[in-house]
C-alpha positions in Angstrom: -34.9 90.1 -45.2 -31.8 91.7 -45.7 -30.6 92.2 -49.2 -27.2 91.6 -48.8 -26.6 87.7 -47.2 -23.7 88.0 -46.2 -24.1 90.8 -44.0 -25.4 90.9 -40.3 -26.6 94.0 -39.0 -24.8 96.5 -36.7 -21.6 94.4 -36.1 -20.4 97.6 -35.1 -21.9 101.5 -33.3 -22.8 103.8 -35.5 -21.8 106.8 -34.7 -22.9 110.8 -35.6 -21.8 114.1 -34.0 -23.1 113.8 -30.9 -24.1 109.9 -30.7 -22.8 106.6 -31.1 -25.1 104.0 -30.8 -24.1 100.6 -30.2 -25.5 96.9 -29.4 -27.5 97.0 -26.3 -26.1 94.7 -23.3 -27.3 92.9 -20.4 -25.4 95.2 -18.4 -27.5 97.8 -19.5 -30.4 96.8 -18.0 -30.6 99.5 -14.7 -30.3 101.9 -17.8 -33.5 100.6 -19.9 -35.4 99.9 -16.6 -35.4 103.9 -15.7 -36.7 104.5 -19.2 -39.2 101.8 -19.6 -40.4 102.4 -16.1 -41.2 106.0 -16.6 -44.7 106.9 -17.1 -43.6 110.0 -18.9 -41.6 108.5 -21.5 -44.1 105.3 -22.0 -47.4 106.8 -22.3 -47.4 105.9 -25.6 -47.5 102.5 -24.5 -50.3 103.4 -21.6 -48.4 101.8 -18.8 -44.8 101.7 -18.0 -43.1 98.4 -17.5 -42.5 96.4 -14.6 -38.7 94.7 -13.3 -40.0 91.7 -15.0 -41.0 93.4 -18.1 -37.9 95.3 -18.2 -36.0 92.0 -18.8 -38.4 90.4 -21.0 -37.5 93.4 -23.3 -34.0 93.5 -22.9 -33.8 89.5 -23.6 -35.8 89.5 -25.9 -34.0 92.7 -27.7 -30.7 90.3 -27.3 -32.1 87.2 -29.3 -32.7 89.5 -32.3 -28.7 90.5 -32.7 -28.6 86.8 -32.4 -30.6 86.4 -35.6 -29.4 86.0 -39.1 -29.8 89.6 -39.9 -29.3 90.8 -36.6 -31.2 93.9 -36.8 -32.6 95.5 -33.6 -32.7 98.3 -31.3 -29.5 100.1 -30.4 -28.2 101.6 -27.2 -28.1 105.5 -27.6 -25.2 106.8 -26.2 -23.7 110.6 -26.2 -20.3 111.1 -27.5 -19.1 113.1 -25.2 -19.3 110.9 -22.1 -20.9 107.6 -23.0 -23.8 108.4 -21.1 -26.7 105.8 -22.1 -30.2 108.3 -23.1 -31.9 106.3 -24.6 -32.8 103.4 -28.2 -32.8 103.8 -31.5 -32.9 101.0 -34.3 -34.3 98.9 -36.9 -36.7 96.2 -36.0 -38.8 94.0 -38.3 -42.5 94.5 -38.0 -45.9 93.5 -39.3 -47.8 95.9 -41.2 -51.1 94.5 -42.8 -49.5 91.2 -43.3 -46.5 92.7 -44.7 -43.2 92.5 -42.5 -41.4 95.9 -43.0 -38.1 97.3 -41.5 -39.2 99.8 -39.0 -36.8 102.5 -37.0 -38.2 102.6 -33.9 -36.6 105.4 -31.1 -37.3 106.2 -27.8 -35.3 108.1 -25.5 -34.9 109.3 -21.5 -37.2 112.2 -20.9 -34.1 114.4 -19.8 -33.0 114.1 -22.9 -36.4 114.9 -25.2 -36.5 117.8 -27.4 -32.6 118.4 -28.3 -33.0 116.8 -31.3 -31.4 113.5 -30.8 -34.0 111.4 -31.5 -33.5 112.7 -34.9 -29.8 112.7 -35.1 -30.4 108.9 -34.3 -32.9 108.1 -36.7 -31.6 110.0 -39.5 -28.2 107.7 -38.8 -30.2 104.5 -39.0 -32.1 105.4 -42.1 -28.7 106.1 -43.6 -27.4 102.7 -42.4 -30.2 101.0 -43.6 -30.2 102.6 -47.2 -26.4 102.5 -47.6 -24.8 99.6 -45.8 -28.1 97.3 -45.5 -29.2 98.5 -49.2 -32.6 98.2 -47.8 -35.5 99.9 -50.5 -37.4 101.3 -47.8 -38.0 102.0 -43.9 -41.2 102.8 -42.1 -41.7 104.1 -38.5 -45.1 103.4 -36.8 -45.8 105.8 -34.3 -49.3 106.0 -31.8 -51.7 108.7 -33.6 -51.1 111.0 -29.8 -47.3 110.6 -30.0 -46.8 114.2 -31.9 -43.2 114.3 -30.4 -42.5 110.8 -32.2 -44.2 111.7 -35.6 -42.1 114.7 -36.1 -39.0 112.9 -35.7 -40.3 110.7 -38.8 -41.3 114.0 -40.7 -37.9 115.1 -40.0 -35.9 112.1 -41.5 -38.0 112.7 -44.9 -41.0 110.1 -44.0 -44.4 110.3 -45.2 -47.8 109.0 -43.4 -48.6 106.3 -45.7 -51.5 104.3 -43.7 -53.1 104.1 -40.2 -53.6 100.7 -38.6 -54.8 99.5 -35.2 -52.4 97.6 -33.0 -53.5 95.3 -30.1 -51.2 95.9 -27.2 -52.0 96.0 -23.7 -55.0 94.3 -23.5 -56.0 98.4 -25.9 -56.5 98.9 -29.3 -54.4 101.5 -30.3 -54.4 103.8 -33.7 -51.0 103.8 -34.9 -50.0 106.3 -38.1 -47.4 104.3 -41.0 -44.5 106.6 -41.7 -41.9 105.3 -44.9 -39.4 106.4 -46.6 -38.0 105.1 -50.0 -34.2 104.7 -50.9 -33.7 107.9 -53.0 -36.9 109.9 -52.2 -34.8 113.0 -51.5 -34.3 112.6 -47.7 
């Protein structure tokens, strides 16, 4: 997927003013399980996860890195004291039969509406443009996730397409965001 073949993804953090986010860990898991188990922060996902869930997601977040491009979701982490807050990262996903590079984010509700989410996206985007050389990256964000689809507005992405994603036994509208390699973000 990658255009480069001799690279693999996120060998090491990425890091921005305030953020540096690096690999995710198993050690992290006490972390991810008091984000995914919020009901606040996952009600774009209608139901937050259980202890078993929680590991599911973190192990199967490890065998991507494992991969040959080893792209996935990154643990957020502030500068200042290495606090964890939250995810941010490229995944591969399936829009209309067409995988795609997707930055996904999601981050601790203490830590919603400071503007990380964006700091951490915008960083990705730039990682994936300049060191990945990737031509494009989308976000697919739930159509009642305004918070979400703001942070895509903000890194230069435009609604492209709306599809419906099967998760949780739901059908769920989701809005396509992209952005192109030199569209001026």
């Amino acid at each position: 997927m990658l255009e480069s073949e001799d690279m693999k993804a996120f060998d090491s953090p990425i890091e921005t003013e305030r953020l540096v986010l690096r690999r995710i860990a198993k050690e992290d898991w006490k972390n991810l399980a008091s984000m995914l188990q919020d009901e606040d922060v996952m009600y774009a996902y209608e139901h937050a996860f259980s202890d078993d869930e929680v590991t599911a997601w973190l192990d199967k977040q490890l065998l991507r890195y494992e991969k040959e491009d080893g792209l996935g979701l990154l643990g957020l982490c502030l500068r200042e004291n290495g606090a964890f807050i939250g995810q941010c990262g490229l995944t591969y996903q399936q829009i209309r039969g067409r995988t795609v590079a997707e930055i996904g984010y999601l981050l601790k509700k203490q830590y919603w509406h400071k503007g990380y989410a964006t700091e951490a996206a915008i960083a990705v985007r730039d990682y994936a443009f300049n060191t990945l050389g990737l031509n494009e990256v989308y976000s697919i964000i739930r159509e009642n996730n305004f918070a979400s689809q703001q942070v895509a507005l903000r890194c230069g992405m435009q609604k492209v397409d709306t599809i419906v994603k099967h998760y949780y036994n739901m059908d769920m509208i989701h809005y396509c965001y992209r952005i192109k390699r030199n569209q001026g973000a």
